[in-house]
DSSP file (Angstrom, degrees, kcal/mol; ACC not computed):
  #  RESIDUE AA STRUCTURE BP1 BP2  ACC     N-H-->O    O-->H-N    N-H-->O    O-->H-N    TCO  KAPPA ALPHA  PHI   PSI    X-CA   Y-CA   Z-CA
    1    1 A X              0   0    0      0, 0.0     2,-0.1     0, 0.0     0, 0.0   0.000 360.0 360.0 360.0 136.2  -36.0   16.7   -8.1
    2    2 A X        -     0   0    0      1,-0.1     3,-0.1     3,-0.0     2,-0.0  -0.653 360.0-103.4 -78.2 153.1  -32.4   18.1   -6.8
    3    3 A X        -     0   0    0      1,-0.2    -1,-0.1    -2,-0.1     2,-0.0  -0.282  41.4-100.3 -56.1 145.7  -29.6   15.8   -6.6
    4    4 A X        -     0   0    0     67,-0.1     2,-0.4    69,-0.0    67,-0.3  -0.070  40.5-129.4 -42.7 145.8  -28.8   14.6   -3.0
    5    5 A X  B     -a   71   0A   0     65,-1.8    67,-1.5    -3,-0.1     2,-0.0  -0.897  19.1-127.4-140.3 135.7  -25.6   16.8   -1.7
    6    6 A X        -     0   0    0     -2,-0.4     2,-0.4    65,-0.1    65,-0.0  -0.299  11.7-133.1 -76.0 146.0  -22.7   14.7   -0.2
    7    7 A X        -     0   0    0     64,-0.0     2,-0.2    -2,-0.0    -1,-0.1  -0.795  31.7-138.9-100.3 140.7  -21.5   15.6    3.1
    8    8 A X    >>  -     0   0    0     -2,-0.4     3,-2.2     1,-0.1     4,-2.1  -0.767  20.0-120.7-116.4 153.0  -17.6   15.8    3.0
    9    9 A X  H 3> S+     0   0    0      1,-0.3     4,-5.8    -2,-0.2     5,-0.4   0.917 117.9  53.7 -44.7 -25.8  -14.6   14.7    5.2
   10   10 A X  H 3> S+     0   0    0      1,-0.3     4,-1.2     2,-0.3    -1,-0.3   0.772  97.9  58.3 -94.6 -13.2  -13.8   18.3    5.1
   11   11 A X  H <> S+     0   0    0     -3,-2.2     4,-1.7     1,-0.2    -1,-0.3   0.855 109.1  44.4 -71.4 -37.1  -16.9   19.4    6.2
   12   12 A X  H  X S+     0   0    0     -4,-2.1     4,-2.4     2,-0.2    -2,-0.3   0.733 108.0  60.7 -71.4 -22.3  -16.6   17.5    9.2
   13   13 A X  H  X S+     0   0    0     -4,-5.8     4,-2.2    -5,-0.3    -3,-0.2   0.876 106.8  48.0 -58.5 -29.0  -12.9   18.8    9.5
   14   14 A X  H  X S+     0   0    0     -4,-1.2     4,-1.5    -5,-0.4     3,-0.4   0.987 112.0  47.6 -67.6 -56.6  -14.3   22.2    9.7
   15   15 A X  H >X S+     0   0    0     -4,-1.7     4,-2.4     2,-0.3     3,-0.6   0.859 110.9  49.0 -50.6 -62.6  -16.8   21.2   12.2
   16   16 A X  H >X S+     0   0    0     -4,-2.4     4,-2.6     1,-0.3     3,-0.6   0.928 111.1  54.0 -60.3 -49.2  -14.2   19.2   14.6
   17   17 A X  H 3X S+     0   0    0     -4,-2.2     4,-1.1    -3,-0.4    -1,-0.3   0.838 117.7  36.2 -86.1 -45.8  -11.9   22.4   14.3
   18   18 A X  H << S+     0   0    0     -4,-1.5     4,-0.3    -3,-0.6    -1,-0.3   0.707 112.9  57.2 -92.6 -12.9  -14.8   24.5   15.5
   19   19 A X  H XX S+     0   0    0     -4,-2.4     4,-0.7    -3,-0.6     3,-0.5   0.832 111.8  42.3 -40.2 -64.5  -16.1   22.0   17.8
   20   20 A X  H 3X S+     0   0    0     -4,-2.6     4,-0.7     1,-0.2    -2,-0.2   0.786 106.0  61.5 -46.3 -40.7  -12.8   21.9   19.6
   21   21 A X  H 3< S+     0   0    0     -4,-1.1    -1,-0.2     1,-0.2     4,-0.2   0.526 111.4  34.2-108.9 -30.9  -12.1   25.5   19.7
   22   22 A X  H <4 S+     0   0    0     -3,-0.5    -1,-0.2    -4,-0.3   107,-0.2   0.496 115.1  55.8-108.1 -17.8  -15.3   26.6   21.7
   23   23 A X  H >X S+     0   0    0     -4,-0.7     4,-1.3   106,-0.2     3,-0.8   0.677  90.1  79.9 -96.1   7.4  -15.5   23.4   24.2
   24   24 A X  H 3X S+     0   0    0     -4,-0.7     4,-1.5     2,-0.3     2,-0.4   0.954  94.5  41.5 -68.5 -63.2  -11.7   23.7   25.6
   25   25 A X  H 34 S+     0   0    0      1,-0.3    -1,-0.3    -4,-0.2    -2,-0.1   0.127 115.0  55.4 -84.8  29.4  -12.1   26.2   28.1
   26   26 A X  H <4 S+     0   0    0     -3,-0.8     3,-0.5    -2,-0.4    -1,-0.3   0.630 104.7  54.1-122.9 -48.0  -15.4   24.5   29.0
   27   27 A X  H  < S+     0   0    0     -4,-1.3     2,-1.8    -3,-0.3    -2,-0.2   0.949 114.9  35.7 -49.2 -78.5  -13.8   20.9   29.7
   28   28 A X  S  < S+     0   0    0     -4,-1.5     2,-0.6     2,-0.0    -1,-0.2   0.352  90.3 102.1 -93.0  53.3  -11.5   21.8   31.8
   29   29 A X        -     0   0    0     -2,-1.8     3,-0.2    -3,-0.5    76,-0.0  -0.962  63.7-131.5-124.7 150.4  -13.1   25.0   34.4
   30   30 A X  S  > S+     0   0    0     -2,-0.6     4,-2.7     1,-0.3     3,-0.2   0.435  96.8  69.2 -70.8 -48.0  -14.1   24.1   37.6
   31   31 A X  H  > S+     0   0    0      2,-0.2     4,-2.3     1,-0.2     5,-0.3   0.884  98.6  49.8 -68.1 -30.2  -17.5   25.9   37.5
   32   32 A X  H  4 S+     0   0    0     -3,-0.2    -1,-0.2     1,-0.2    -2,-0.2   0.676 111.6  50.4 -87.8   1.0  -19.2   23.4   34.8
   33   33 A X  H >> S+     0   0    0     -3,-0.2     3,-2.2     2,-0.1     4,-1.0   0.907 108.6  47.6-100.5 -55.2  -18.1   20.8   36.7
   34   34 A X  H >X S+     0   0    0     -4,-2.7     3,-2.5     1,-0.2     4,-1.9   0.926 114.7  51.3 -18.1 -59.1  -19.7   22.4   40.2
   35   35 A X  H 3X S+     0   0    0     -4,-2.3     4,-1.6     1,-0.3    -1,-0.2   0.818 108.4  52.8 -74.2 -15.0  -22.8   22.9   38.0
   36   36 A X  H <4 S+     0   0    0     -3,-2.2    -1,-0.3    -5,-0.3    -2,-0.2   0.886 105.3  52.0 -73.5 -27.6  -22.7   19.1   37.0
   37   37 A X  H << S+     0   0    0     -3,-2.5    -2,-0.2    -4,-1.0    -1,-0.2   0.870 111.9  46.9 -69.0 -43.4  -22.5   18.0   40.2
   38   38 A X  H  < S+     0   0    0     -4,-1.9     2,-0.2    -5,-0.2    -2,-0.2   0.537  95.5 104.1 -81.7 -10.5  -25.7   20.2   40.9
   39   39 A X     <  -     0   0    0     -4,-1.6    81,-0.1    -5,-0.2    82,-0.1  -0.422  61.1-136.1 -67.1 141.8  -27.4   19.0   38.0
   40   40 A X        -     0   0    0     -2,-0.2    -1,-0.2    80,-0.0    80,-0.1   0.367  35.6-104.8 -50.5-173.0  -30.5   16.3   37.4
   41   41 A X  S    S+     0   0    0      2,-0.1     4,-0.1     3,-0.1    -2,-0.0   0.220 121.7  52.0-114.9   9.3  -30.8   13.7   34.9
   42   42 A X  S    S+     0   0    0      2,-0.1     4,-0.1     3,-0.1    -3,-0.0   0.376  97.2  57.7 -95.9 -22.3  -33.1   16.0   33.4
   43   43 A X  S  > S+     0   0    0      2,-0.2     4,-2.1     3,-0.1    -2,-0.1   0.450 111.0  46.6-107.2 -30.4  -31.4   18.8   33.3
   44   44 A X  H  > S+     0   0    0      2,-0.2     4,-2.0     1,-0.2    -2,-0.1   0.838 106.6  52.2 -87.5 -40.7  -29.0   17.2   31.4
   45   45 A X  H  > S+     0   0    0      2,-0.2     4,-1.5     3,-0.1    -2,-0.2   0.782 106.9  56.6 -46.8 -32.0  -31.1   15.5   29.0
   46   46 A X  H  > S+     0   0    0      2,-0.2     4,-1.1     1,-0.2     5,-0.4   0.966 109.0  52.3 -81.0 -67.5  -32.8   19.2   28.3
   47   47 A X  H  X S+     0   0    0     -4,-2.1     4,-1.5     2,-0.2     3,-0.4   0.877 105.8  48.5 -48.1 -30.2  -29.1   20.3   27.4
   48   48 A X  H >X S+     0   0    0     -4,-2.0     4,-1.0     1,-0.2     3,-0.9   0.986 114.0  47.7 -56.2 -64.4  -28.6   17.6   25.0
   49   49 A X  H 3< S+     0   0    0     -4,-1.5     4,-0.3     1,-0.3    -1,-0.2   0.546 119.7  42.8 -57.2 -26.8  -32.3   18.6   23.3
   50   50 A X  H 3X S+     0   0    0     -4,-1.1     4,-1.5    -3,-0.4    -1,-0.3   0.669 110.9  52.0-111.0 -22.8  -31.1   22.1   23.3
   51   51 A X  H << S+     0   0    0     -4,-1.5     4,-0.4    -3,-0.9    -2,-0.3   0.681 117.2  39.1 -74.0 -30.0  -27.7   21.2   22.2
   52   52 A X  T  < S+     0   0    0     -4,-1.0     4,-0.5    -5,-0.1    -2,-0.2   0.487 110.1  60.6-111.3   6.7  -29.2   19.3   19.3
   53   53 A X  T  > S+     0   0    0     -4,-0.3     4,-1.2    -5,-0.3    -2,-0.2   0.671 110.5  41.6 -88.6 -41.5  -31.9   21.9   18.8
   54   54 A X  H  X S+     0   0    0     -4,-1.5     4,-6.4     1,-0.2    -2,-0.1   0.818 108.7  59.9 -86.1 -11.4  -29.1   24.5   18.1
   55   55 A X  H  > S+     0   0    0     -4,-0.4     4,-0.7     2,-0.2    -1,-0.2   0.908 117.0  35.5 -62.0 -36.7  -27.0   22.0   15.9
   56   56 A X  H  > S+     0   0    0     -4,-0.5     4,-1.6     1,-0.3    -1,-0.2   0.794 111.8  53.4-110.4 -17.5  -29.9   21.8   13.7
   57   57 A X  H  X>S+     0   0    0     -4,-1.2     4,-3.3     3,-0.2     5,-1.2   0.802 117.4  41.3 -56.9 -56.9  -31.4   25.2   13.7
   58   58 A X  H  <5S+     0   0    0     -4,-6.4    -2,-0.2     3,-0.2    -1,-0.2   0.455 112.1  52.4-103.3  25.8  -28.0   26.7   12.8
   59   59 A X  H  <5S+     0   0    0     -4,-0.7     7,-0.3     3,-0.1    -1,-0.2   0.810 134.5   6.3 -73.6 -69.6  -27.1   24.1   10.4
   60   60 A X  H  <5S+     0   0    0     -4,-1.6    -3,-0.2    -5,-0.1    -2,-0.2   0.201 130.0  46.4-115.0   7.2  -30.5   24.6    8.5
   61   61 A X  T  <5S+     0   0    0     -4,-3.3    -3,-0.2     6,-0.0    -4,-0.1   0.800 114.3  48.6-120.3 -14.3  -32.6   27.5    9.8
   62   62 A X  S   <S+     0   0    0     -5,-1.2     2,-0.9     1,-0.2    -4,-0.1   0.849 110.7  59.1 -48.4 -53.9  -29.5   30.1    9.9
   63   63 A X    >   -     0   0    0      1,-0.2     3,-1.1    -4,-0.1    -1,-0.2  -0.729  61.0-170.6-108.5  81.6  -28.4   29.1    6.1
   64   64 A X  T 3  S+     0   0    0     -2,-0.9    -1,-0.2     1,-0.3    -2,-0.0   0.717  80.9  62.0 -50.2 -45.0  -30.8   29.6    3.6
   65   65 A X  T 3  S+     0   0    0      2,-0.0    -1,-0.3     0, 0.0    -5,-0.1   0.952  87.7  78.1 -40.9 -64.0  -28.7   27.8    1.2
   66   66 A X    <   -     0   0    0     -3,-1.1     2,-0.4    -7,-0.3    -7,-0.0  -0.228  59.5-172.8 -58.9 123.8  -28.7   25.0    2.7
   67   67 A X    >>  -     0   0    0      1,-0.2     4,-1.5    -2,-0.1     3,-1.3  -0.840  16.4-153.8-127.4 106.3  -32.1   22.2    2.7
   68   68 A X  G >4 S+     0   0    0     -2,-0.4     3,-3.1     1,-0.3    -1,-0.2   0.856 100.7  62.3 -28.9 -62.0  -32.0   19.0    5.1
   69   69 A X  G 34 S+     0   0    0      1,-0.3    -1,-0.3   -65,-0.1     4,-0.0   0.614 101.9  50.5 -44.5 -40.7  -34.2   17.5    2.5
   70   70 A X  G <4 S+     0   0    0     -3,-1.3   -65,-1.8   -66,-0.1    -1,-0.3   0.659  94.8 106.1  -5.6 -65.2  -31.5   17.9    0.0
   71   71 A X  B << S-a    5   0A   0     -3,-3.1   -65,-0.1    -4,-1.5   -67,-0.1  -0.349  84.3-100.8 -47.4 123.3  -29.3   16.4    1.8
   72   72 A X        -     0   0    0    -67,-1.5     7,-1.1    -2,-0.2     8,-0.3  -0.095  60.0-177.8 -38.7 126.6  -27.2   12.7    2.1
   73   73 A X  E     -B   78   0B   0      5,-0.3     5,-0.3     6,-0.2     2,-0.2  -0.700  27.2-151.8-123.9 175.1  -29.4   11.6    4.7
   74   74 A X  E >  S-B   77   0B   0      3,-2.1     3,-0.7    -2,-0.3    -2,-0.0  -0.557  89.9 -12.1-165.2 104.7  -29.4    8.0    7.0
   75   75 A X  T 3  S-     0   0    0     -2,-0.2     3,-0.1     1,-0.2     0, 0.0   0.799 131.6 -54.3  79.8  26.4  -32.3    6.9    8.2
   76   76 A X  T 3  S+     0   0    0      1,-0.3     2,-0.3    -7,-0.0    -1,-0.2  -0.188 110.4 116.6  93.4 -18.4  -34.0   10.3    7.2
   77   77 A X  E <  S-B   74   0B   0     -3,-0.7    -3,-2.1     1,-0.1     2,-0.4  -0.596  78.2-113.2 -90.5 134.4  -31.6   12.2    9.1
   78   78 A X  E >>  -B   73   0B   0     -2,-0.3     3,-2.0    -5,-0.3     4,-1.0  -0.527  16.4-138.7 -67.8 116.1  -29.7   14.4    7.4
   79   79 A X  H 3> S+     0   0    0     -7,-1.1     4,-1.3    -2,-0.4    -6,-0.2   0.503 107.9  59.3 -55.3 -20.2  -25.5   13.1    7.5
   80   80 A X  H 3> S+     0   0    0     -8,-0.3     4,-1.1     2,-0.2    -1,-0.3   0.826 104.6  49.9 -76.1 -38.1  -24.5   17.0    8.1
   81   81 A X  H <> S+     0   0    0     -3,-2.0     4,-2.3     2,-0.2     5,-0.3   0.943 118.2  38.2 -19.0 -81.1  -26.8   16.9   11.5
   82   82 A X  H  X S+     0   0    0     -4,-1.0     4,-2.8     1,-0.2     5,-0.2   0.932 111.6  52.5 -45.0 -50.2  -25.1   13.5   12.9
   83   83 A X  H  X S+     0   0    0     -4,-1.3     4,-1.5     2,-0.2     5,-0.3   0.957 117.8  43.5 -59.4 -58.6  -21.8   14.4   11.8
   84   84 A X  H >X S+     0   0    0     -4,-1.1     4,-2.7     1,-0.2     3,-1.6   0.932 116.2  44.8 -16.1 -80.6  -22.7   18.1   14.0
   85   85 A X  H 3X S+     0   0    0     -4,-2.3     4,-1.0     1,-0.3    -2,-0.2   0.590 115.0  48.6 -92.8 -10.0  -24.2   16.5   16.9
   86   86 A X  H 3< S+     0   0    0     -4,-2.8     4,-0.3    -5,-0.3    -1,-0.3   0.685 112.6  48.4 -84.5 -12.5  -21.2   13.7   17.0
   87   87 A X  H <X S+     0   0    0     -3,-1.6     4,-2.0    -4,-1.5     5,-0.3   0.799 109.9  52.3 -85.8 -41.2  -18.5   16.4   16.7
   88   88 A X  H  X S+     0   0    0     -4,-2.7     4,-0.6    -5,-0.3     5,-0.2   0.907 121.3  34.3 -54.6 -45.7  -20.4   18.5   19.6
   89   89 A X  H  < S+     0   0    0     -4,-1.0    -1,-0.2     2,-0.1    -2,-0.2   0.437 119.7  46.7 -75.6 -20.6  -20.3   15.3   21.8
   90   90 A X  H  > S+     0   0    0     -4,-0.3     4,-2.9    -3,-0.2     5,-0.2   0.869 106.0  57.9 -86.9 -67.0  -16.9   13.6   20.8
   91   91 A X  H  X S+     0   0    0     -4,-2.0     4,-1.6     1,-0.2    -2,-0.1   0.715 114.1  32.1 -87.8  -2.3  -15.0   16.4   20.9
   92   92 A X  H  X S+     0   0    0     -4,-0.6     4,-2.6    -5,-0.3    -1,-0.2   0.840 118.4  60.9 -88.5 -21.2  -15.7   17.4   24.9
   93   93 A X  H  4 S+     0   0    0     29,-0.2    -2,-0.2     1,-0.2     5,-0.2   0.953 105.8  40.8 -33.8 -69.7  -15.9   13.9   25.3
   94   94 A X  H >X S+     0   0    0     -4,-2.9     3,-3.7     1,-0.2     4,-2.3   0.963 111.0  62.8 -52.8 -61.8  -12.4   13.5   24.1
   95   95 A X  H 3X S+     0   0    0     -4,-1.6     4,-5.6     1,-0.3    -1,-0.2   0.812 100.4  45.6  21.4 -97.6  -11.4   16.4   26.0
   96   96 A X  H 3< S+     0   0    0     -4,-2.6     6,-1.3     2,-0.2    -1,-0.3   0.167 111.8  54.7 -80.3   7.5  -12.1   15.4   29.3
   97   97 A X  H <4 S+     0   0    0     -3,-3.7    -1,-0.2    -5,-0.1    -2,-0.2   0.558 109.7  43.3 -96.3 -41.0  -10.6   12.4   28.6
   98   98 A X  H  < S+     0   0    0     -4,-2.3    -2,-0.2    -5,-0.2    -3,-0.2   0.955 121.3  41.5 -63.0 -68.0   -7.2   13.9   27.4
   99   99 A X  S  < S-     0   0    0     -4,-5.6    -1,-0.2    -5,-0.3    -3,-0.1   0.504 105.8-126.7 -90.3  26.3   -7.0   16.4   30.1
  100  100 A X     >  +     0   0    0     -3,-0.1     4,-2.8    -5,-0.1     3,-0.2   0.681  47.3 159.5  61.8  19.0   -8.2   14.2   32.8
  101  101 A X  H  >> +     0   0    0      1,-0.2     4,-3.5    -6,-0.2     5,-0.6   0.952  64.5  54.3 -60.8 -49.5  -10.9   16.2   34.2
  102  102 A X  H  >5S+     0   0    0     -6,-1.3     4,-1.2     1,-0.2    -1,-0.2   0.852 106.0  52.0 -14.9 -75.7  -12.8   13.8   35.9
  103  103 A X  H  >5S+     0   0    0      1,-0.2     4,-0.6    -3,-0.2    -2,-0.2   0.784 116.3  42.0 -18.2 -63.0  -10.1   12.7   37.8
  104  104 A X  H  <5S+     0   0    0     -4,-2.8    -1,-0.2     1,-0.1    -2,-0.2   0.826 119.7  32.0 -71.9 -37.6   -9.5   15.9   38.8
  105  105 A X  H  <5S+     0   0    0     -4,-3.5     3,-0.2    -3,-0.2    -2,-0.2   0.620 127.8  42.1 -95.7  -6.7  -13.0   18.0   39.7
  106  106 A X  H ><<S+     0   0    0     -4,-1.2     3,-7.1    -5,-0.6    -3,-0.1   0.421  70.9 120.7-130.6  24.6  -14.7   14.5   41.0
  107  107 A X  T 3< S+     0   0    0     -4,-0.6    -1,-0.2     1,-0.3    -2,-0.1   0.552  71.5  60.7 -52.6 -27.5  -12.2   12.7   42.9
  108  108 A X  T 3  S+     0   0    0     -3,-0.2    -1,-0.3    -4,-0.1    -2,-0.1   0.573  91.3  91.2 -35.5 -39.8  -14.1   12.7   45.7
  109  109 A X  S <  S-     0   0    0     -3,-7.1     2,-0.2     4,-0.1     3,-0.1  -0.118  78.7-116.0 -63.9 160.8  -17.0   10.6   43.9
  110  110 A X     >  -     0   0    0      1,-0.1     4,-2.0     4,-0.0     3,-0.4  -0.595  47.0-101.0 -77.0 169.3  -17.5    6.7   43.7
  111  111 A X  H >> S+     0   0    0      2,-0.3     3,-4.6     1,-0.2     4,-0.8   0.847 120.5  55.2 -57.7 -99.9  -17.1    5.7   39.8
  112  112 A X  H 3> S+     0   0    0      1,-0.3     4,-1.3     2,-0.2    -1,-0.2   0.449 107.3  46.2  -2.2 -54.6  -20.6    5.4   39.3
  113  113 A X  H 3> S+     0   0    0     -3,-0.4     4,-1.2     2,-0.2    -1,-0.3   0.691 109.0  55.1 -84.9  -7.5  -21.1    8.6   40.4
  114  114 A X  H <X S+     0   0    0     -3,-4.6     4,-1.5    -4,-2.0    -2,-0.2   0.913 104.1  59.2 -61.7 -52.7  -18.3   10.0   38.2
  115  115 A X  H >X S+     0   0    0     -4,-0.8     4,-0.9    -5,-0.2     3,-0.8   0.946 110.7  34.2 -35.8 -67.8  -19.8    8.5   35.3
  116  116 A X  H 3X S+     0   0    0     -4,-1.3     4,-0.9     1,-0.3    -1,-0.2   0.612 120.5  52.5 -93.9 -14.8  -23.4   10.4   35.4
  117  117 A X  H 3X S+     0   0    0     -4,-1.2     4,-1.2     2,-0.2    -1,-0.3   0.488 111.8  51.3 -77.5 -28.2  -21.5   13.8   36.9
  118  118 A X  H << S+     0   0    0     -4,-1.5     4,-0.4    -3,-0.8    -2,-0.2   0.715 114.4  39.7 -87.4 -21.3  -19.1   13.3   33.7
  119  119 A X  H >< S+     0   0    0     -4,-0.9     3,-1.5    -5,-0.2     4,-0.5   0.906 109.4  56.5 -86.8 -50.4  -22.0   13.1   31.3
  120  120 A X  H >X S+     0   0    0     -4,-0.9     3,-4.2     1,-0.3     4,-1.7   0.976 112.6  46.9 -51.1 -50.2  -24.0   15.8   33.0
  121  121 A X  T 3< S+     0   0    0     -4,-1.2    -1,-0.3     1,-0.3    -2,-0.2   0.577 107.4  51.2 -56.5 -18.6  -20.7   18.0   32.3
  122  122 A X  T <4 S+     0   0    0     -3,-1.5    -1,-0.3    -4,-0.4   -29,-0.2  -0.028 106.7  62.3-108.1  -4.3  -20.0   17.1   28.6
  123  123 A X  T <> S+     0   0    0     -3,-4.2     4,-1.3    -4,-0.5     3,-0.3   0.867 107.5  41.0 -91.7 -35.2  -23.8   18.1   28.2
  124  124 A X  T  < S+     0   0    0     -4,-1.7     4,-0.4     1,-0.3    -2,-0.2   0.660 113.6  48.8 -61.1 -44.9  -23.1   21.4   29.2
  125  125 A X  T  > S+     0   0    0      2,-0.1     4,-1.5    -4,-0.1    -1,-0.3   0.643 101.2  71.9 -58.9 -21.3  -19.8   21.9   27.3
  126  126 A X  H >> S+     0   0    0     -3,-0.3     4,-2.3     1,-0.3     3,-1.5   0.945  88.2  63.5 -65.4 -55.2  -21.7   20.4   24.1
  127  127 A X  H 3X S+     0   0    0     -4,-1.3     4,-2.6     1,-0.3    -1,-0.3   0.910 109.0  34.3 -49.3 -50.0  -23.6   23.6   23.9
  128  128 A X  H 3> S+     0   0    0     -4,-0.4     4,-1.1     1,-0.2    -1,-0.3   0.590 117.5  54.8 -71.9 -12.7  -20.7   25.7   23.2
  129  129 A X  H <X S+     0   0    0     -3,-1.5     4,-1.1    -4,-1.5     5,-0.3   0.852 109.9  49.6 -80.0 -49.4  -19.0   23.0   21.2
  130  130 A X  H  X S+     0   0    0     -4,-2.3     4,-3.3     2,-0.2     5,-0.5   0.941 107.8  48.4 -41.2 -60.5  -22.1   22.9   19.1
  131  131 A X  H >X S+     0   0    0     -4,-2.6     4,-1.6    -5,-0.3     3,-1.2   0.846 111.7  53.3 -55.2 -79.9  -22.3   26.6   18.5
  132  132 A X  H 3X S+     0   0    0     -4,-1.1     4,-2.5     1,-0.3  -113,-0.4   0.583 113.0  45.1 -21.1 -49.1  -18.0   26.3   17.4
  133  133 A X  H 3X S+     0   0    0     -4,-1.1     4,-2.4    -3,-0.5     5,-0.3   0.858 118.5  44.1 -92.0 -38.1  -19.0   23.2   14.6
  134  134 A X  H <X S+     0   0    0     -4,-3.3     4,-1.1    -3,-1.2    -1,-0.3   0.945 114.0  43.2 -80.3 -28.5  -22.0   25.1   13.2
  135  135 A X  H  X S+     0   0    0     -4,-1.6     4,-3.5    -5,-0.5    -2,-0.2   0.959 119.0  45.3 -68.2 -37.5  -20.7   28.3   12.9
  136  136 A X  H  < S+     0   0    0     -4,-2.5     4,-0.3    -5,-0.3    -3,-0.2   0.881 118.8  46.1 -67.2 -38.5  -17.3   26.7   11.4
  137  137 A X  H  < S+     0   0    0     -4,-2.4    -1,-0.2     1,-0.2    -2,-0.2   0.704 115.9  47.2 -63.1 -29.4  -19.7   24.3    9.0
  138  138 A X  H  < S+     0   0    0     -4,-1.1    -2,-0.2    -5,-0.3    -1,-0.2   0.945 113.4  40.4 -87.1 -45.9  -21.7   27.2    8.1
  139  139 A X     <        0   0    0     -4,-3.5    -1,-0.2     1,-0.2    -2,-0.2   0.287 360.0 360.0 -97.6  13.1  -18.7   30.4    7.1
  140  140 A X              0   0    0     -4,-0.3    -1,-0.2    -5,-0.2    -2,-0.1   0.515 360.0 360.0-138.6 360.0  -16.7   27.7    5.3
């Protein structure tokens, strides 16, 4: 049987640094917020699924090295997967909190509807934040 292998802060540094790096110019443009506006609760749920679909696919179907099963796991899931799909979601989260984008593309809305227009928008940057933390988890 292989020894477990520990997921490290620094693997998750790598991952926030490539996380950030692809969802910045996603926060804050004007069109992913349009497209949030135009979006479902379904349509955002589908990005999440596709968002954690790529997290885990290029984590472990890109990197041959690499075996979930292997892996520090919690609750079966492997801790390199969470760590992924919390950097992909934290860091437009944080974002769009930092540069005020809400505020700014949905001022028009009531809060309520800023809320479910702000999530829809941070599913949409998540993809490209995803792609940033796996590629950066993966070359390093």
């Amino acid at each position: 049987m292989k020894q477990r292998q520990k997921h490290k802060l620094a693997d998750t540094a790598q991952q926030i640094v490539g996380g950030f790096l692809l969802a910045g110019p996603f926060v804050v443009t004007q069109e992913v917020w349009q497209l949030a506006r135009n979006m479902t609760m379904f349509h955002s749920l589908f990005l999440v699924a596709v968002v954690m679909a790529i997290g885990y696919g290029g984590l472990y179907g890109a990197d041959n090295d690499r075996d979930p099963q292997t892996e520090a796991a919690i609750v079966g899931i492997p801790v390199r997967f969470v760590s992924v799909m919390v950097v992909a979601f934290g860091s437009v989260g944080m974002l769009a909190f930092a540069t005020t984008a809400p505020s700014l593309f949905l001022d028009d809305l009531a809060a309520r509807n800023t809320l479910t227009v702000t999530f829809r928008a941070l599913s949409v940057a998540a993809v490209f934040s995803v792609v940033g933390a796996v590629t950066t988890d993966s070359l390093f």
